[in-house]
C-alpha positions in Angstrom: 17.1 9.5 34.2 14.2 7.9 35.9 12.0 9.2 33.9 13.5 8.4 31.0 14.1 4.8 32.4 10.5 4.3 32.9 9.1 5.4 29.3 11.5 3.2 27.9 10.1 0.1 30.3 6.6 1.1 29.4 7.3 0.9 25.5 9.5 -2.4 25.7 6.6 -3.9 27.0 4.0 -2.6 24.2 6.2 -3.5 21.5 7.1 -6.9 23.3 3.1 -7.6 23.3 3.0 -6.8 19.8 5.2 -9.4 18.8 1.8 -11.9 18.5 -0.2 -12.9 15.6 -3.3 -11.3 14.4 -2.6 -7.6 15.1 -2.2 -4.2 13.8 0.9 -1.6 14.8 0.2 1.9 14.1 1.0 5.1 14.9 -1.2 8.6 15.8 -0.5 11.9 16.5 -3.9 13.9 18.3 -4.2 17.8 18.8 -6.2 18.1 21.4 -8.3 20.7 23.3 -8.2 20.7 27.3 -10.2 22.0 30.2 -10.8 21.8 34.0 -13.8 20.6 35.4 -13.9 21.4 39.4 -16.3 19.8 41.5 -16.0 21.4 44.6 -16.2 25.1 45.2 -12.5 26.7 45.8 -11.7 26.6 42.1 -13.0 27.9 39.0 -11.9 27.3 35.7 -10.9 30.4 33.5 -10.3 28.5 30.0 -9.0 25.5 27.7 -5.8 24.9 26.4 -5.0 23.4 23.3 -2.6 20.4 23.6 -1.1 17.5 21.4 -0.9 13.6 22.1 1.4 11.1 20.3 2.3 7.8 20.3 1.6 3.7 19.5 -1.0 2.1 18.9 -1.8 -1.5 19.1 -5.0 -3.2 17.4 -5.1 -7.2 18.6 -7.8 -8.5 16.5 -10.3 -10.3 18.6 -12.2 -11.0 15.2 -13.0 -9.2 12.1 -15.8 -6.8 14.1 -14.0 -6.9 17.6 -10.8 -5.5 18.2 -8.5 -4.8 21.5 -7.0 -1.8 21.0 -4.2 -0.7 23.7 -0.9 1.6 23.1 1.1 4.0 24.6 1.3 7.8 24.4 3.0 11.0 25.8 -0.2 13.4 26.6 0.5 17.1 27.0 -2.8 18.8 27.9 -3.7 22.2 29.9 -6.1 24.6 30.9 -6.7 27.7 33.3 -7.7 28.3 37.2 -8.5 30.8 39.6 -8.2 29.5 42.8 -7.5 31.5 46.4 -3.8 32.1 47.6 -1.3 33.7 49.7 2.3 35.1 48.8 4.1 37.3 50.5 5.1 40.8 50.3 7.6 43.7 51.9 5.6 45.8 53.9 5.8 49.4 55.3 8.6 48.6 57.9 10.4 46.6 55.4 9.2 42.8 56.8 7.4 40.4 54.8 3.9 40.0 55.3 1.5 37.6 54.0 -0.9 38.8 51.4 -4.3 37.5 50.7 -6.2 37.3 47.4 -6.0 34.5 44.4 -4.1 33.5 41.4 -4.5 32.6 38.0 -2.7 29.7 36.6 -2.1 29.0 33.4 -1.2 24.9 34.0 0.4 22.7 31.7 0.3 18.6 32.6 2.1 16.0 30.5 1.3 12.4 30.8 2.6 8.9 29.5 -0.9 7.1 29.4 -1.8 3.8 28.3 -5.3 3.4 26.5 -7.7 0.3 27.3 -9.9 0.3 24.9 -12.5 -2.4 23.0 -13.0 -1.0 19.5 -16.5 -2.3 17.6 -16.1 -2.1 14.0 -18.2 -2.4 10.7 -17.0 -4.8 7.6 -15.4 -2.7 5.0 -17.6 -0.6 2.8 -15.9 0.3 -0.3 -12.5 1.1 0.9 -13.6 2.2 4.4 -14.4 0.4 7.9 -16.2 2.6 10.4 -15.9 1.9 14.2 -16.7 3.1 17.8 -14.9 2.6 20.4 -14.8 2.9 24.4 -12.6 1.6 27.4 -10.6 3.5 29.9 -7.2 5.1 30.1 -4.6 5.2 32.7 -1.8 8.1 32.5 1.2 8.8 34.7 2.7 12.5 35.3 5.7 13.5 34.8 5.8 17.1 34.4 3.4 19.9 35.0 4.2 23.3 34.7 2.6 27.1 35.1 2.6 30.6 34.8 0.7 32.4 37.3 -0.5 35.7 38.3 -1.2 36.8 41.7 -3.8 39.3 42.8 -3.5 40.9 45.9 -6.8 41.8 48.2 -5.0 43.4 51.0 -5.7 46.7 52.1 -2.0 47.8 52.1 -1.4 46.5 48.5 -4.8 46.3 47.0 -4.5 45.8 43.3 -1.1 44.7 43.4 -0.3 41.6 41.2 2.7 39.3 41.0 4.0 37.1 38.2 6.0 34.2 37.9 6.5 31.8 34.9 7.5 28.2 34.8 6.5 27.4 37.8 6.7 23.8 39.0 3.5 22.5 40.0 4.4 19.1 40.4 3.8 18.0 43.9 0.4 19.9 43.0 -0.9 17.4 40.8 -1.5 14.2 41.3 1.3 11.0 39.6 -2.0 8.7 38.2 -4.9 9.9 36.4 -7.8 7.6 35.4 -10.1 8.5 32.5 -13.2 7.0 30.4 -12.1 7.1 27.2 -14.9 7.4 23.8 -14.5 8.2 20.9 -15.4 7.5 16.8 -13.6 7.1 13.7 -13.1 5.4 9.8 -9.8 3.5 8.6 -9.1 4.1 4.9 -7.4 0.8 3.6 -4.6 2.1 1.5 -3.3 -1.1 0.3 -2.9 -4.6 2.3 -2.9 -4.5 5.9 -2.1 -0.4 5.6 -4.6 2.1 7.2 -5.3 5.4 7.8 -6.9 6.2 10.5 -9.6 9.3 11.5 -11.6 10.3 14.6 -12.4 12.0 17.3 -12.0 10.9 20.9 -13.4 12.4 24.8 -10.8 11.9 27.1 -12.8 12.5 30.7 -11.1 12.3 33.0 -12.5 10.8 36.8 -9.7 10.8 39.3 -9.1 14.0 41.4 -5.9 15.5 39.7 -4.8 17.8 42.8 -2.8 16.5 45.2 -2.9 19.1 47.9 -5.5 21.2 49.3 -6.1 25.1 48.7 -7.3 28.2 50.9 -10.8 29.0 51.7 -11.9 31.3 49.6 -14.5 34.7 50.1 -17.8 35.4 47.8 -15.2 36.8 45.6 -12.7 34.0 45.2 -10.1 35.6 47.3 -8.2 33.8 50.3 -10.0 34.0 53.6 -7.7 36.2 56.5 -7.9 34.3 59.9 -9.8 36.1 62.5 -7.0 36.1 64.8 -4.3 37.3 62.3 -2.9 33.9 62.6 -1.1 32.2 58.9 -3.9 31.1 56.6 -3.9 27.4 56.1 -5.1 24.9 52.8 -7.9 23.3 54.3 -10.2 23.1 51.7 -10.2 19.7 49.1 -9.0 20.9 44.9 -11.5 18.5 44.0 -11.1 18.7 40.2 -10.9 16.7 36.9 -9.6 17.4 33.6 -11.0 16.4 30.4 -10.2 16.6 26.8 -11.1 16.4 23.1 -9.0 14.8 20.6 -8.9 14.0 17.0 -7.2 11.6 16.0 -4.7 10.9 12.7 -3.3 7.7 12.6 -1.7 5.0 10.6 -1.7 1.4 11.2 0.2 -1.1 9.7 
């Protein structure tokens, strides 16, 4: 219910800033392709994901060449980690034992985000205006799910694996992600003030996304035992952003 409560907030108040002269409402749906960029050395990424992003757009014409374009849109974007771990396990006498090695995660993050952006465009040639466009974008999460796999290392169950799907990452990832936003297109003028819109956009992202912090990790990527046999802590920053390709269909009115 909160959730719900707060998309329809956030979209009241793009539609009530439409209601102004001099602008353009539209709207766009993107497939997009995502990936994991870590900058730290716990996590590697193991693939992209392809996604899709939806939504509003709003062009407020600053003058013919110059337009403030803003929105909102429901982002659903993914890709795929190995980090280190620890899940437990039944051992020989029956009693559950921690087990050291790492997972792979399949991750999959949605967003409401609201795009910033000054768009720079040409006078029309023929029937088409071309333009570039850049600003920054500010998304809020509200889901993020996985399927993992876990790989055991220990001697007692080396080469063991565990699955589990849907699981909720969400107090993994981080609620705000901030992102420089770029991107390039042409509007086809159909007829009046009706457009259709093409291009391509990079979404990269430059806030942390991981809340929480994960295991050390050996040369091999595994979870690092304690010394004295004690529970392995996270201790080790999830520095990591994600970033994404999108292109872009659109209609503005």
């Amino acid at each position: 219910m909160k959730k719900t409560t707060l998309l329809i907030a956030l979209f009241s108040v793009v539609i009530g800033s439409f209601a102004q002269r001099d602008f353009q409402l539209g709207l766009h749906f993107s497939p997009n392709i995502g990936w994991l960029k870590p900058t730290g050395d716990n996590i590697e990424a193991d693939g992209a994901k392809i996604g899709y992003t939806f939504g509003v757009i709003g062009d407020f014409n600053i003058s013919d060449n110059y337009i403030f374009s803003t929105g909102i849109q429901l982002v659903n974007t993914g890709f795929t980690l190995i980090k280190p771990d620890v899940q437990t396990y039944v051992n020989g006498a029956g009693l559950e034992e921690p087990g050291h090695g790492k997972t792979t995660s399949e991750i999959r993050l949605n967003y409401v985000e609201i795009p910033l952006t000054l768009k720079l465009r040409t006078n029309e040639i023929g029937y088409m205006k071309y333009f570039g466009q850049v600003g920054f974008g500010l998304g809020v999460n509200y889901r993020a799910m996985a399927d993992e796999e876990f790989s055991y290392t220990t001697v007692t169950t080396q080469g063991a694996t565990l699955s589990n799907e849907e699981v909720d990452y969400n107090d993994e990832i981080n609620l705000f992600r901030a992102s420089l936003i770029i991107g390039a297109g042409a509007e086809y003028n159909h007829s009046g003030n009706t457009s259709l819109v093409l291009g391509v956009t990079y979404n990269n992202g430059f806030s942390n996304i991981f809340s929480k912090d994960v295991y050390r990790a050996d040369g091999n990527g595994n979870a690092i035992r304690p010394l004295d046999g004690s529970q392995a802590k996270r201790t080790e920053a999830a520095k990591s952003i994600n970033d994404m390709i999108l292109l872009n269909v659109g209609i503005l009115f």
